[in-house]
NUPA-391113 format. One line per field, with one value per residue: chain; x, y, z of N, C-alpha, C in turn. Coordinates in steps of 0.02 Angstrom, whole numbers. Layout:
! residues N
unit <- (A,...)
nu <- (X,...)
nv <- (Y,...)
nw <- (Z,...)
cau <- (X,...)
cav <- (Y,...)
caw <- (Z,...)
cu <- (X,...)
cv <- (Y,...)
cw <- (Z,...)
! end
This chain:
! residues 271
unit <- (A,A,A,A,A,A,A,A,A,A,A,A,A,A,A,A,A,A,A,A,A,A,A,A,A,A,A,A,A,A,A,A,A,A,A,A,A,A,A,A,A,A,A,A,A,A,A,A,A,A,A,A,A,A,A,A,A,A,A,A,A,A,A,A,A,A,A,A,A,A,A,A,A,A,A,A,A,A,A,A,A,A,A,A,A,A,A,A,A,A,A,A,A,A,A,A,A,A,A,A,A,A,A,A,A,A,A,A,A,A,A,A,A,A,A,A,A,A,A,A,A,A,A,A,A,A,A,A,A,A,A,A,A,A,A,A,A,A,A,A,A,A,A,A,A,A,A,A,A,A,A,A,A,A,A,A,A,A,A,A,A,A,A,A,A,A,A,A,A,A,A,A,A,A,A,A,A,A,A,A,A,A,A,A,A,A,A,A,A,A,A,A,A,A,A,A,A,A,A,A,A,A,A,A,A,A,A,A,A,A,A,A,A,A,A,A,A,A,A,A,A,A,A,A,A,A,A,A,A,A,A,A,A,A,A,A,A,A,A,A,A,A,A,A,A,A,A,A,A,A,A,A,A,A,A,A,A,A,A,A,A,A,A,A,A,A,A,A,A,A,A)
nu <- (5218,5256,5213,5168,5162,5000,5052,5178,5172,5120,5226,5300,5194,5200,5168,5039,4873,4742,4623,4637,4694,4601,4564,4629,4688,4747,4766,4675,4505,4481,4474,4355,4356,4316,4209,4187,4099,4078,3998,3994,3915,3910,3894,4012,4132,4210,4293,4318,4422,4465,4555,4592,4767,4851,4907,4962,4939,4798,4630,4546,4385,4345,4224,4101,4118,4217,4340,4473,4618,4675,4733,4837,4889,4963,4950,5002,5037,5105,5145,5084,5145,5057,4935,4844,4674,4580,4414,4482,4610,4745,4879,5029,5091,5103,5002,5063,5004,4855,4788,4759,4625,4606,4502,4416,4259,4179,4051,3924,3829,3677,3616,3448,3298,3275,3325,3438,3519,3581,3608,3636,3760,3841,3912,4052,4102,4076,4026,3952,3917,3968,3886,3906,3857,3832,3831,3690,3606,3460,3369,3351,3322,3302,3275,3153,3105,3082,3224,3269,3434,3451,3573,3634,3780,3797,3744,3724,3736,3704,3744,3731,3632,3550,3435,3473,3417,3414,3342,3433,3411,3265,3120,3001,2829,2740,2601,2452,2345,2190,2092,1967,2016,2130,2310,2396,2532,2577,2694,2751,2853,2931,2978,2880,2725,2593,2428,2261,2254,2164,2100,2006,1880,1788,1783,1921,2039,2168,2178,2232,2333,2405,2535,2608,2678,2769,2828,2933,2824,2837,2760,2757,2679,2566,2512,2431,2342,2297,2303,2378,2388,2401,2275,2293,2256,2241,2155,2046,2088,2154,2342,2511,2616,2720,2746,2875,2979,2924,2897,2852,2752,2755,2722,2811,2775,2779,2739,2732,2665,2587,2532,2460,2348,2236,2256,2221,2211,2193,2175,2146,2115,2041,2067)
nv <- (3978,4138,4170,4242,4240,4319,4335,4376,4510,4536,4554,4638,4748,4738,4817,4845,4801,4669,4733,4840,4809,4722,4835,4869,4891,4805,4845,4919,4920,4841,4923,4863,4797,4702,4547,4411,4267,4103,3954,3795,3656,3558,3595,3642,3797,3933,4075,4228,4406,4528,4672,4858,4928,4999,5131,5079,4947,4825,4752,4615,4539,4365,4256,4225,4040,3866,3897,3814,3785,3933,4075,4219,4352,4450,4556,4469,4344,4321,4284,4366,4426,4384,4389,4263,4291,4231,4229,4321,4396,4498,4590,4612,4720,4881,4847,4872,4859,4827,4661,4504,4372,4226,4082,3900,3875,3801,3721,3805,3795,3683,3550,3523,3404,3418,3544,3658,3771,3931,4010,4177,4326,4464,4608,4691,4728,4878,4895,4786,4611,4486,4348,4182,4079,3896,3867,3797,3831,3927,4001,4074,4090,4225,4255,4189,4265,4240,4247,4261,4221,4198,4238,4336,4376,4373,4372,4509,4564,4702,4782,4630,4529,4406,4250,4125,4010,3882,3752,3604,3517,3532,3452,3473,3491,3465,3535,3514,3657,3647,3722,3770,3706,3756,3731,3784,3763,3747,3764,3692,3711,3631,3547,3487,3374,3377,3383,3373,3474,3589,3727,3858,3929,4036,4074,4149,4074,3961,3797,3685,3558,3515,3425,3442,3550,3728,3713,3770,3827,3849,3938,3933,4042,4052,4207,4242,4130,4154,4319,4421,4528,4429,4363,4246,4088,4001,3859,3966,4056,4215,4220,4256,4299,4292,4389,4392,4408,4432,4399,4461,4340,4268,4226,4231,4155,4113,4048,3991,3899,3884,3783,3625,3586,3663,3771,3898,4017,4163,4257,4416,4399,4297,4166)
nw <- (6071,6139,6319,6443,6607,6711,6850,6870,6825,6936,7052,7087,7159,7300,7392,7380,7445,7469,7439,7377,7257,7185,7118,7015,6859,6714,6596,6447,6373,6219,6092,5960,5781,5714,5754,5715,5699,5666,5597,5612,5504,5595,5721,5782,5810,5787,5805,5762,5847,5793,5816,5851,5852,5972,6104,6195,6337,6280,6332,6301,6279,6272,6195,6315,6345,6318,6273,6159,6051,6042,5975,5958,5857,5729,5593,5484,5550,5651,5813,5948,6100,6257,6380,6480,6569,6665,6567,6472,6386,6382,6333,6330,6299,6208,6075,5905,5789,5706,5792,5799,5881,5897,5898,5944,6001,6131,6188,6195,6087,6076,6066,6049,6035,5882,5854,5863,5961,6058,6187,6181,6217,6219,6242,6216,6112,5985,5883,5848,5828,5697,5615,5548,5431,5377,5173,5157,5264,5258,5365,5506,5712,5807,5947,5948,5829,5631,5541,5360,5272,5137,5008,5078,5154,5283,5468,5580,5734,5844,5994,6094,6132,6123,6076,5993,5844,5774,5639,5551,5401,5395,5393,5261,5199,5091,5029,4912,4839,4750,4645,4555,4435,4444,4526,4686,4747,4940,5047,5186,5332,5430,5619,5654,5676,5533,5500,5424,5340,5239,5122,5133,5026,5048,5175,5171,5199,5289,5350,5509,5577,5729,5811,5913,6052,6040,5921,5774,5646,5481,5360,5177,5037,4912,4859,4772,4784,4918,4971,5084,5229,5368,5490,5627,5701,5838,5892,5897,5970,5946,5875,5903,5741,5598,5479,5332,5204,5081,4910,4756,4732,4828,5005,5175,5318,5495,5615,5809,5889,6049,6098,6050,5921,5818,5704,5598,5471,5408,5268,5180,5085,4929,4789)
cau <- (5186,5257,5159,5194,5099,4995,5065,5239,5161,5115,5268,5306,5157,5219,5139,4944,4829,4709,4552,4656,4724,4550,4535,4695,4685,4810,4751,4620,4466,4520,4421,4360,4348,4253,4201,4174,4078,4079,3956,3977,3848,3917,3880,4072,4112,4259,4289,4385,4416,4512,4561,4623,4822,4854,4981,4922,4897,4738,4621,4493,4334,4322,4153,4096,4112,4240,4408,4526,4642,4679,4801,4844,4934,4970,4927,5059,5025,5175,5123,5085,5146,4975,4905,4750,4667,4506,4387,4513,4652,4776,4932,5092,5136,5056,5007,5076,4967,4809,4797,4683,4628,4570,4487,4365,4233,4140,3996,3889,3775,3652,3548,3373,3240,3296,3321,3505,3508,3651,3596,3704,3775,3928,3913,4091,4110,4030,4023,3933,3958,3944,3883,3907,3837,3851,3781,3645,3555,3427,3328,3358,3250,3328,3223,3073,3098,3125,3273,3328,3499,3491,3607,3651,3851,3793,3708,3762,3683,3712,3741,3721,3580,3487,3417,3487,3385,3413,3354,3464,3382,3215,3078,2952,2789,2730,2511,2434,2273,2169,2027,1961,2073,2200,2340,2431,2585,2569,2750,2762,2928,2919,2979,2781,2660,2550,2358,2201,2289,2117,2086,1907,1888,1748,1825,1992,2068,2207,2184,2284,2302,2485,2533,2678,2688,2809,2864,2904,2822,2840,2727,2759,2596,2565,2477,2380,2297,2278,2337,2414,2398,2366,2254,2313,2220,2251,2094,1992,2108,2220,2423,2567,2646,2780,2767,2925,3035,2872,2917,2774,2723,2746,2743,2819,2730,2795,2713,2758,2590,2603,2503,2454,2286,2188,2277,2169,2246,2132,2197,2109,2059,2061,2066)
cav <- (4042,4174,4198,4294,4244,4376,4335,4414,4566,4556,4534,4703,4764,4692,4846,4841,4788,4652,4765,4893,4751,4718,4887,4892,4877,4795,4825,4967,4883,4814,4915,4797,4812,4649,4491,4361,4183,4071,3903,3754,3594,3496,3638,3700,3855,3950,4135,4285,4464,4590,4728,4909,4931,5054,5137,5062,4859,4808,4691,4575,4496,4334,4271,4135,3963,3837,3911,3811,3811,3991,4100,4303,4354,4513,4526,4429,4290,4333,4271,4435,4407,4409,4328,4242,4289,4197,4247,4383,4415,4554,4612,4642,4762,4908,4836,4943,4862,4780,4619,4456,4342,4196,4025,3884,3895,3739,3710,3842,3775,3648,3513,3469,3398,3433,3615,3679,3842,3968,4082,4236,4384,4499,4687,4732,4765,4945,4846,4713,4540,4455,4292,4173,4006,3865,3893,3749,3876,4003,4028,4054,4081,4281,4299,4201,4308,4215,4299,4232,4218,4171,4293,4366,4372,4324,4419,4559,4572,4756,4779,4574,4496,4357,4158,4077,3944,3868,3683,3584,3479,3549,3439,3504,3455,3503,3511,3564,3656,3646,3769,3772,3686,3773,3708,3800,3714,3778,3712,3685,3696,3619,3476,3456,3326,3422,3348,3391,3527,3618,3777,3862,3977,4058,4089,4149,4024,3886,3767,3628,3520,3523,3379,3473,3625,3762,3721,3835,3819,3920,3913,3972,4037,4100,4276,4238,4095,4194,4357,4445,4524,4388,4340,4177,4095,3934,3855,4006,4109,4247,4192,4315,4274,4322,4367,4402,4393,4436,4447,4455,4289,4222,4250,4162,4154,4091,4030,3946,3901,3845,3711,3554,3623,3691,3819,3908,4087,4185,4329,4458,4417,4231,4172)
caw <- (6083,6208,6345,6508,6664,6735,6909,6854,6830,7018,7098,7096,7161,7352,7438,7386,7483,7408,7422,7318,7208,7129,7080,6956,6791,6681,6511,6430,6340,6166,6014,5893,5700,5702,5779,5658,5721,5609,5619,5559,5505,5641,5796,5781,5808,5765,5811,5755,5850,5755,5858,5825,5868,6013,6118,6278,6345,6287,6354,6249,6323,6239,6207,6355,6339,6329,6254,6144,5999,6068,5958,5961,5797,5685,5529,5449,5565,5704,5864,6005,6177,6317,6455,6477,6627,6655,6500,6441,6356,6408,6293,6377,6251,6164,5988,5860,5704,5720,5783,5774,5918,5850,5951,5928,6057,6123,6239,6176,6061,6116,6014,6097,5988,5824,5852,5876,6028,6096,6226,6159,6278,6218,6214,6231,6038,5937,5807,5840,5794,5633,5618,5483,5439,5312,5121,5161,5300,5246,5388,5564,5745,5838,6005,5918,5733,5609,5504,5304,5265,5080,4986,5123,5195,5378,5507,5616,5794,5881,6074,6057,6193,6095,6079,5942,5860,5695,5625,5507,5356,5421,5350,5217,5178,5029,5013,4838,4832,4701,4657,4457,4384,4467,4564,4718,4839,4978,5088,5274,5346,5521,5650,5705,5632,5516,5491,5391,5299,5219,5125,5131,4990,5053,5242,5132,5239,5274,5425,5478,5636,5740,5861,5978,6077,6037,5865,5730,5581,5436,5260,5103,5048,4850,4869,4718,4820,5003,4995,5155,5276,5384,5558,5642,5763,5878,5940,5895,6001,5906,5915,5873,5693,5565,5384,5306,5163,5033,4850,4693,4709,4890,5076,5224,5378,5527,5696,5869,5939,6122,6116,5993,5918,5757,5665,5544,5455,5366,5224,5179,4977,4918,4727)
cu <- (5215,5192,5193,5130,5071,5025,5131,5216,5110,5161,5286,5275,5137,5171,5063,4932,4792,4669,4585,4670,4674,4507,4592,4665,4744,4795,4662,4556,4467,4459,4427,4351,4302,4255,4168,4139,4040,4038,3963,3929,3855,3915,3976,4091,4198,4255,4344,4373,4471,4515,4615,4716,4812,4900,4987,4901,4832,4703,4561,4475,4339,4265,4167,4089,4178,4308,4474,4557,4686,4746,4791,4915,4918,4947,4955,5085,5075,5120,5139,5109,5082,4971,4854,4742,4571,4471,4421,4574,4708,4858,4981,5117,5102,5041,5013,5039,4885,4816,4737,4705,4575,4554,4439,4330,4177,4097,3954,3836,3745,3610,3482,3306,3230,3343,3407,3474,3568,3588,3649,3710,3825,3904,3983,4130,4042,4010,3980,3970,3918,3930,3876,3876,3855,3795,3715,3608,3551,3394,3349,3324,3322,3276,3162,3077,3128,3168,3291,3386,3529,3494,3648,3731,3830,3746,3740,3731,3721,3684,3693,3678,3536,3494,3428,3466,3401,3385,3394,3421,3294,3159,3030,2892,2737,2631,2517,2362,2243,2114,2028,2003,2151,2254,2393,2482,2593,2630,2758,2825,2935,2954,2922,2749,2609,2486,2312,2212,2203,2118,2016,1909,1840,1745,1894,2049,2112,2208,2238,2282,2384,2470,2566,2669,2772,2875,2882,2880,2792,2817,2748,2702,2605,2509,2427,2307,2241,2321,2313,2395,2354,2332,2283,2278,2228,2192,2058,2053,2197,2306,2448,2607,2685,2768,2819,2938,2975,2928,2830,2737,2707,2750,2781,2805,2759,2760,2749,2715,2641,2588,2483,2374,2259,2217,2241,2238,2213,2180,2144,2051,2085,2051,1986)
cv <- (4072,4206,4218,4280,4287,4387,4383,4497,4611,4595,4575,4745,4749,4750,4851,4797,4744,4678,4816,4859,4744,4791,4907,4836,4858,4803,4897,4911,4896,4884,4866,4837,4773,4596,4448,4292,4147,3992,3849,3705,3585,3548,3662,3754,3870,4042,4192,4353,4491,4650,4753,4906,5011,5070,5133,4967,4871,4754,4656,4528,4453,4299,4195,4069,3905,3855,3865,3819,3888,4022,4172,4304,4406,4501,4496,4365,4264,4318,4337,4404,4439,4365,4307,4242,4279,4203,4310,4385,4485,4553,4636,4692,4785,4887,4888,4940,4815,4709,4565,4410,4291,4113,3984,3874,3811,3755,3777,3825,3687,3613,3471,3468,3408,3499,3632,3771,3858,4019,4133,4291,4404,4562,4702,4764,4826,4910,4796,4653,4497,4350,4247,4097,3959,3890,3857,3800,3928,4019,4005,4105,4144,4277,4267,4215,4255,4268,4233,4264,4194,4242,4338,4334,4335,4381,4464,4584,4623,4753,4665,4526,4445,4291,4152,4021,3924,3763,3648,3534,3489,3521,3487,3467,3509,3478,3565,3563,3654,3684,3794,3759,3707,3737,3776,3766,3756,3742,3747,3686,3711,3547,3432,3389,3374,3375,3396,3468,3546,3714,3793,3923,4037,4117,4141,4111,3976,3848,3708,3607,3493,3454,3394,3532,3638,3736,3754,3806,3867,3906,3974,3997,4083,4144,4257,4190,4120,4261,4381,4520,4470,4377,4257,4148,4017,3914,3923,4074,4143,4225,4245,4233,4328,4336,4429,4376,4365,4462,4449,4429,4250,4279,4225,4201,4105,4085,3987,3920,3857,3799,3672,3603,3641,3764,3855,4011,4092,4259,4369,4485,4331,4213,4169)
cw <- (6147,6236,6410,6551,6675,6815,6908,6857,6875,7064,7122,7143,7249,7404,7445,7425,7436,7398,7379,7252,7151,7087,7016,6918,6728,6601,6485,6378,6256,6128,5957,5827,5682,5761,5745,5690,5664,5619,5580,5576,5586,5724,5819,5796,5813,5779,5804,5779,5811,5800,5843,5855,5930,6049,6182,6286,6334,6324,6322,6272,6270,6235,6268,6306,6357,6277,6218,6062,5987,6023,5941,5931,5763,5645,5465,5491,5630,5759,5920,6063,6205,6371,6451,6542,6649,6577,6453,6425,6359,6360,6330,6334,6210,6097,5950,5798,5756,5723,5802,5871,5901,5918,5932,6001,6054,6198,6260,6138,6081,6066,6063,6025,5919,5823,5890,5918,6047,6125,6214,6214,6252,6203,6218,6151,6017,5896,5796,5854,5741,5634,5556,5480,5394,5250,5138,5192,5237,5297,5469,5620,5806,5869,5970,5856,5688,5556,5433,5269,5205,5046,5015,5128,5245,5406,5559,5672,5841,5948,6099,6101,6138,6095,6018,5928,5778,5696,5564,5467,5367,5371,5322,5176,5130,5014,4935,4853,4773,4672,4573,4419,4406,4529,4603,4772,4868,5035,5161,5271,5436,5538,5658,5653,5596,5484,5467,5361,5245,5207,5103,5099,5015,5128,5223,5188,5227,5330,5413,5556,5660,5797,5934,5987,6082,5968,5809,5665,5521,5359,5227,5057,4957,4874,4817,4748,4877,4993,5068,5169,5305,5444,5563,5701,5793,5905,5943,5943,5943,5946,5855,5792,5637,5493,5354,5231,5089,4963,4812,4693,4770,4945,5100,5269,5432,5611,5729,5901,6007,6151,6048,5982,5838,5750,5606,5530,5393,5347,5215,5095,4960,4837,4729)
! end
């Protein structure tokens, strides 16, 4: 790979001053087309910018972290001459086509407690950035939200500030209610311990009994059983919760309570 120090395109430069020095600019800020991050099982990470061609050095923030594999190539796979100058990327030479800057990125994602985490930060793309995962994920934890991802391409996070949380093989515990003959499963999908799982037809109610603070857990709830809209309440006291990704027949509902405690969530019409 040619590469060109950036010191070379000092040397020149013999009369500045260094307080003037940090005000030059060697490079205009890249436009993107995309930013691709790509995720794999194993906490991987793999990343592609695409950026527009122009008639001017660009320069391309790459995202933080730990930088290798590192390659800047056309679109026919020709290696660009650049520099790398701390977290950035600088082009000695106006690109005349669009070209890719491609890297795998390490010591960004974090495994504590089951639960896989990236603190995210990049605005310097319009565009966003797209994020992609393996087919196995459907469901993953934006700022708290949960977001699903089955059918879906990937996700696309504008001006890009958020907590990344996802769990892999995420147990599921599957209760059946029973009420005249009828049978409802009603499925957990949590790390936590879940106890005395009870619904009270009469309450239009589902309780249940958590062991850990600050886990998420997210039921699947048939409408026919409990319909929605729902109250949630921890120890008698109301807690913020999620229901998403409703079709005909189901909900999902998602909580974080903050403490170990008595979960109860009451609908608003029960069979």
């Amino acid at each position: 790979m040619l590469k060109v120090v950036l010191v070379l395109m000092i040397i020149s430069i013999i009369s500045i001053t260094p307080q003037a020095f940090a005000q030059i600019s060697f490079g205009a800020p890249a436009e993107h087309v995309s930013i691709r991050v790509t995720i794999e099982e194993n906490g991987d990470v793999r990343v592609v910018h695409v950026v527009k061609k122009s008639n001017e050095n660009v320069q391309v923030k790459m995202l933080p972290g730990t930088i290798e594999n590192l390659q800047v190539v056309d679109g026919t796979g020709n290696e660009i001459q650049h520099a790398v100058g701390g977290d950035s990327i600088i082009t000695l030479f106006p690109p005349k086509v669009n070209f890719g800057v491609e890297y795998d990125l390490r010591d960004v994602l974090i495994l504590k407690d089951g639960v896989w985490t990236w603190d995210f930060l990049y605005t310097e793309s319009k565009n966003g950035v797209e994020f992609y995962f393996p087919d196995k994920f459907d469901l993953i934890f934006v700022n708290d939200r949960p977001v699903r991802i089955v059918n879906a391409e990937g996700m696309r996070c504008h001006g890009c500030d958020m907590f990344l949380e996802y769990v892999i093989d995420e147990p599921i515990i599957l209760n059946e209610v029973e009420w005249e003959e009828q049978k409802f499963p009603v499925s957990i999908r949590t790390l936590d311990e879940i106890n005395s799982f009870h619904f009270d037809q009469p309450r239009r109610s589902l309780s249940f009994e958590t062991t850990q603070e600050d886990r998420f857990i997210t039921l699947i709830i048939p409408l026919e059983l409990l319909w929605n809209p729902y109250q949630v309440y921890l120890d008698d006291q109301k807690i913020l919760k999620h229901e998403f990704s409703q079709n005909s027949t189901h909900v999902w509902l998602n909580i974080k309570p903050d403490n170990a405690g008595t979960i109860e969530i009451i609908g608003i019409s029960a069979i």
